[in-house]
N, CA, C and O atoms as CSV, one atom per row, in Angstrom:
chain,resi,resn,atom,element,x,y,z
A,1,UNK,N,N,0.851,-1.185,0.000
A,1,UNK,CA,C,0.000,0.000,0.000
A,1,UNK,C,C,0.894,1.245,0.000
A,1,UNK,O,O,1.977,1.054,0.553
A,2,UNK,N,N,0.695,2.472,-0.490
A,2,UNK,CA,C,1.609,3.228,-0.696
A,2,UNK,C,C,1.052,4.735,0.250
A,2,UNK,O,O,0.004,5.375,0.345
A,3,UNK,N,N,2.079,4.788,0.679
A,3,UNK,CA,C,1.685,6.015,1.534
A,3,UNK,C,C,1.406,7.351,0.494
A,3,UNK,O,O,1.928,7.613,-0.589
A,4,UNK,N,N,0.257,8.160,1.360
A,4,UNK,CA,C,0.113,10.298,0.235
A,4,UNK,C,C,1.557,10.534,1.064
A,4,UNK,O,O,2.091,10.076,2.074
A,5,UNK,N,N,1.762,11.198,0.369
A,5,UNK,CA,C,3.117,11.951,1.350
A,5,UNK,C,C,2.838,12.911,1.987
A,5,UNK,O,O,3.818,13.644,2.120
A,6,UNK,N,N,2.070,13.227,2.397
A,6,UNK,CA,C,1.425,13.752,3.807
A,6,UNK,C,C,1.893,12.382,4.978
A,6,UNK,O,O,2.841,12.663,5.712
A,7,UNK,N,N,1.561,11.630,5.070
A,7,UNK,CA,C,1.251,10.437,5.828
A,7,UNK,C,C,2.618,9.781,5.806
A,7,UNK,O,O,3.216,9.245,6.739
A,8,UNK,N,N,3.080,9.976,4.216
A,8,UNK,CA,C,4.843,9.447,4.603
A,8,UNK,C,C,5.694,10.160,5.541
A,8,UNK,O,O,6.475,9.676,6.360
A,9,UNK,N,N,5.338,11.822,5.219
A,9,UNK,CA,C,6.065,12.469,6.240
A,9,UNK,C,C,5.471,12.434,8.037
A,9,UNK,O,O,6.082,13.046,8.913
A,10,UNK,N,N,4.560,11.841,8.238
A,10,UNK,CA,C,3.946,11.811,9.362
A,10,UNK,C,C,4.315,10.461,10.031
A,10,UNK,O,O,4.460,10.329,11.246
A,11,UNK,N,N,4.428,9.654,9.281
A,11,UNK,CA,C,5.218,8.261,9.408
A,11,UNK,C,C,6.567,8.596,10.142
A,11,UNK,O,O,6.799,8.375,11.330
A,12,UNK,N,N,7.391,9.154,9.253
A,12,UNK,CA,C,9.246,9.517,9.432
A,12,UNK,C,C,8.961,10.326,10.285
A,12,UNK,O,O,10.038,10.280,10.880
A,13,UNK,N,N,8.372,11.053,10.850
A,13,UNK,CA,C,8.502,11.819,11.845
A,13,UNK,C,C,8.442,11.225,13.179
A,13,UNK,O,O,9.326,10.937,13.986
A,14,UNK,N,N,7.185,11.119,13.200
A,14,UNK,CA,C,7.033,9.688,14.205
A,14,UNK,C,C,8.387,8.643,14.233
A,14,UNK,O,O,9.061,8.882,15.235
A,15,UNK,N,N,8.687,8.070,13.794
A,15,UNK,CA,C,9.981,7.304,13.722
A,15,UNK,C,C,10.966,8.047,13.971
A,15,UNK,O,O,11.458,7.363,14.869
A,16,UNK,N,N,11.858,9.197,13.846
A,16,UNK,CA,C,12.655,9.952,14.413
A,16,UNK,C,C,12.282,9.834,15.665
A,16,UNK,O,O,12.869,9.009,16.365
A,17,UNK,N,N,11.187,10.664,16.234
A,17,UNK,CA,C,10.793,10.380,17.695
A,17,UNK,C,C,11.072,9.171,18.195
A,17,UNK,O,O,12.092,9.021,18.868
A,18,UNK,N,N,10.602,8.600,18.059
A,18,UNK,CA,C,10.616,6.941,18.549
A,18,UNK,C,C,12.201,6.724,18.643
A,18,UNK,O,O,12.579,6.169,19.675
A,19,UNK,N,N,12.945,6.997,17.934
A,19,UNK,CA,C,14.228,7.158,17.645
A,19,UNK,C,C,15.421,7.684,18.490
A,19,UNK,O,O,16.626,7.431,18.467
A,20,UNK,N,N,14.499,8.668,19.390
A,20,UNK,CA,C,14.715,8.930,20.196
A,20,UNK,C,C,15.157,11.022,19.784
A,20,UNK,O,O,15.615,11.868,20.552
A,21,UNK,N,N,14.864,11.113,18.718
A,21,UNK,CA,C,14.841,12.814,18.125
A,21,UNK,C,C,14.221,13.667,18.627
A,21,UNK,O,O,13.044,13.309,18.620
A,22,UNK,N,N,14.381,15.081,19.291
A,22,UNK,CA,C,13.832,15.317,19.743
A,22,UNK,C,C,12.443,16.452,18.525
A,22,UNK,O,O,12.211,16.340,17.321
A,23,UNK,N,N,12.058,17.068,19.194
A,23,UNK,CA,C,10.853,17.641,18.596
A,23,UNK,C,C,10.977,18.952,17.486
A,23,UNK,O,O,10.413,19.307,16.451
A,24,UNK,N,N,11.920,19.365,18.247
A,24,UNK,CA,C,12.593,20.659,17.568
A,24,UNK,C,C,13.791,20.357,16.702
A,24,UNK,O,O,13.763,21.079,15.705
A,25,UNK,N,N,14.838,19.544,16.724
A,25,UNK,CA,C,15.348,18.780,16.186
A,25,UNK,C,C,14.656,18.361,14.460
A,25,UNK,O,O,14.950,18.908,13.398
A,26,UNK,N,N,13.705,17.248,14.695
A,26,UNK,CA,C,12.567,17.210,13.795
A,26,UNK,C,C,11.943,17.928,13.273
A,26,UNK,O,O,11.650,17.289,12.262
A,27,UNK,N,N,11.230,19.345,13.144
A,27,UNK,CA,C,10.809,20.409,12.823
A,27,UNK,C,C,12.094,20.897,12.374
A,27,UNK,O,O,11.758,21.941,11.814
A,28,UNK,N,N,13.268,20.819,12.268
A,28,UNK,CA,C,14.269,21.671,11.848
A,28,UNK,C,C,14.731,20.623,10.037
A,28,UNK,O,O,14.794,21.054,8.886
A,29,UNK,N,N,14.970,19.105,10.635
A,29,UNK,CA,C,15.512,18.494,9.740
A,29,UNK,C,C,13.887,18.568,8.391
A,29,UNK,O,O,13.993,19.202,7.342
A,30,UNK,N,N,12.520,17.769,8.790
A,30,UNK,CA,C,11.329,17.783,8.504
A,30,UNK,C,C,10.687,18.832,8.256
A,30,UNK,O,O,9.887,18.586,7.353
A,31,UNK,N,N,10.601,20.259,8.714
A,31,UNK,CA,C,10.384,21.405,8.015
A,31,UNK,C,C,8.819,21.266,8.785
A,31,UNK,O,O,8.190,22.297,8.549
A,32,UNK,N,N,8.105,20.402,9.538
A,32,UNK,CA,C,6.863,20.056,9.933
A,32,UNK,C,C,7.224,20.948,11.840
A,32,UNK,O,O,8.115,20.803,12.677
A,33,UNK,N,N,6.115,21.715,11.764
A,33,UNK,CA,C,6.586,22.419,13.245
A,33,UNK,C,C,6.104,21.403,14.694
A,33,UNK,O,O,5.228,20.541,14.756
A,34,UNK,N,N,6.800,21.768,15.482
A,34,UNK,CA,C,7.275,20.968,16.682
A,34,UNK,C,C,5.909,20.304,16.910
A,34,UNK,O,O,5.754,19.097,16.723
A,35,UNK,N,N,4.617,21.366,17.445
A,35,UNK,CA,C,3.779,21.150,18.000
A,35,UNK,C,C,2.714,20.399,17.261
A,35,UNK,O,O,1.814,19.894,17.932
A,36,UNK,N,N,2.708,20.229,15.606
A,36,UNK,CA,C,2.405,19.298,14.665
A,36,UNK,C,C,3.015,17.774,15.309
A,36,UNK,O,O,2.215,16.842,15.384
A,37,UNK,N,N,3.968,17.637,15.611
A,37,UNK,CA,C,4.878,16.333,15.860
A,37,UNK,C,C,4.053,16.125,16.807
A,37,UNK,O,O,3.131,15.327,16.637
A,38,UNK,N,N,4.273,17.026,18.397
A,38,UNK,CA,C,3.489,16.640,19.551
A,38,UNK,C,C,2.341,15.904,19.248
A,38,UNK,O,O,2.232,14.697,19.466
A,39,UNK,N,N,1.498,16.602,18.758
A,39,UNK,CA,C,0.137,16.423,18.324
A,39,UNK,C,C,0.058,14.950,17.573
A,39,UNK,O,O,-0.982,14.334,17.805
A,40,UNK,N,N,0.991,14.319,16.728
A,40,UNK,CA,C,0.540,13.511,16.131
A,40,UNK,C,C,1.123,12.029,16.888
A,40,UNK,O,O,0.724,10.901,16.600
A,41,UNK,N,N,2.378,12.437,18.131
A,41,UNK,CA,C,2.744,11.252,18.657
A,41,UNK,C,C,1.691,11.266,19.598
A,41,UNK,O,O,1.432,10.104,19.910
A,42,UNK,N,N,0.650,12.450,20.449
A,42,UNK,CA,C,-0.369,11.871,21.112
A,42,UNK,C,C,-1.202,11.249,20.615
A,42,UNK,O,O,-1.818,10.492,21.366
A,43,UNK,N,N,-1.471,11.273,19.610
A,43,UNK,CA,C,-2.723,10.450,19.043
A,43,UNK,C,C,-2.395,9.431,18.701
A,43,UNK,O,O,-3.262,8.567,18.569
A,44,UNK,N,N,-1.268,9.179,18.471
A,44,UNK,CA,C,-0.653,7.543,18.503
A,44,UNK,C,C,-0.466,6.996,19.469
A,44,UNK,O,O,-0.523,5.777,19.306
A,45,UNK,N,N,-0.187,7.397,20.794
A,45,UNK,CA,C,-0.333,7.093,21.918
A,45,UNK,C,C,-1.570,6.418,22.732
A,45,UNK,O,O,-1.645,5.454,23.494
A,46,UNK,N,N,-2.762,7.614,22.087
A,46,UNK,CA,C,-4.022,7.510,22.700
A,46,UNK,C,C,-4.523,6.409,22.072
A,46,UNK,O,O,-5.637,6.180,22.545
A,47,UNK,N,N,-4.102,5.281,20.873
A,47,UNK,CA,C,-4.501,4.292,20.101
A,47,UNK,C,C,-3.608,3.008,20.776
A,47,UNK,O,O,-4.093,1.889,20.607
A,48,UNK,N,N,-2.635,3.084,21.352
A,48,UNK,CA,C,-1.784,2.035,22.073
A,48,UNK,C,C,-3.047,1.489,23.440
A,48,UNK,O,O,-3.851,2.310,23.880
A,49,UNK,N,N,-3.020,0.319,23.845
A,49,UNK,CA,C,-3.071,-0.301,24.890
A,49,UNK,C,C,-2.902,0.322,26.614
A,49,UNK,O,O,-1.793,0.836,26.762
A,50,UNK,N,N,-3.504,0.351,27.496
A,50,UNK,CA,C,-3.169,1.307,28.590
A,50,UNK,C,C,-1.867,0.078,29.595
A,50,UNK,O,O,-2.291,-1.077,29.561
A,51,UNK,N,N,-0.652,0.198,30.296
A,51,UNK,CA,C,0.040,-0.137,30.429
A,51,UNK,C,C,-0.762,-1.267,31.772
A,51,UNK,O,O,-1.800,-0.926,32.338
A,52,UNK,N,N,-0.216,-2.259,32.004
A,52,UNK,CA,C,-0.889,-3.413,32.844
A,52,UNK,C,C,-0.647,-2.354,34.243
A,52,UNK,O,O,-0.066,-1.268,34.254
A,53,UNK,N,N,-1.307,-3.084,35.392
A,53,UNK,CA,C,-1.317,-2.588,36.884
A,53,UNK,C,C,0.189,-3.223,37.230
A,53,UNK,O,O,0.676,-4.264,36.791
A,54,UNK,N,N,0.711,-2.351,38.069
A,54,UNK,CA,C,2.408,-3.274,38.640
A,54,UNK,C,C,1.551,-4.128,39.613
A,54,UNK,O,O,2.100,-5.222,39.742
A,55,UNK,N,N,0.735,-4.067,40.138
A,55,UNK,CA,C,0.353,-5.715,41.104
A,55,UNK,C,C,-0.066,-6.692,40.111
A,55,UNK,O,O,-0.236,-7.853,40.485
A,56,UNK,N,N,-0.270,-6.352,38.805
A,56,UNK,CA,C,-0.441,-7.579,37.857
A,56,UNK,C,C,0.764,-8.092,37.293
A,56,UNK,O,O,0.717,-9.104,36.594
A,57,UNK,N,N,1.967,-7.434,37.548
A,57,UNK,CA,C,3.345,-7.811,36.590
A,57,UNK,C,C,3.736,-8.779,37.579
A,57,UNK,O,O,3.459,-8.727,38.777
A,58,UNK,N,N,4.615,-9.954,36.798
A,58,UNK,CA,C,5.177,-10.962,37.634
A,58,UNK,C,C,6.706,-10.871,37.605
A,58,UNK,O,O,7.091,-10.840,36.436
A,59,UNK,N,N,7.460,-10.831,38.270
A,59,UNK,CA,C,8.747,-10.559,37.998
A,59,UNK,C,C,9.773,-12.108,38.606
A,59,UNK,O,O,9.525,-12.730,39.639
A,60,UNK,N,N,10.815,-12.394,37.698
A,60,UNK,CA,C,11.019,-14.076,37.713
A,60,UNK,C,C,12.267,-13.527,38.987
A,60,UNK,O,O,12.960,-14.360,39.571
């Protein structure tokens, strides 16, 4: 399936982050402003799984 390049660049951005890049960093290399980035790693966030309870983790 082929990404619009809207969505490619929203992809690579996201992945820098993850990457460990920071926001401003990204907006500098990506040309996409910081608070665009923010905005789109929360909503990827808000689609992830909520993290288990630590009285449910088992540790060996």
């Amino acid at each position: 399936m082929l990404l619009s390049s809207s969505n490619q660049i929203k992809e690579e951005c996201i992945r820098m982050y993850l990457k460990g890049m920071g926001f401003r960093a990204i907006e500098r290399v990506k040309g996409v402003h910081h608070t665009t980035i923010i905005i789109w790693v929360k909503q990827l966030g808000q689609n992830l799984p909520d993290a288990p309870l630590s009285e449910n983790i088992v540790f060996d």
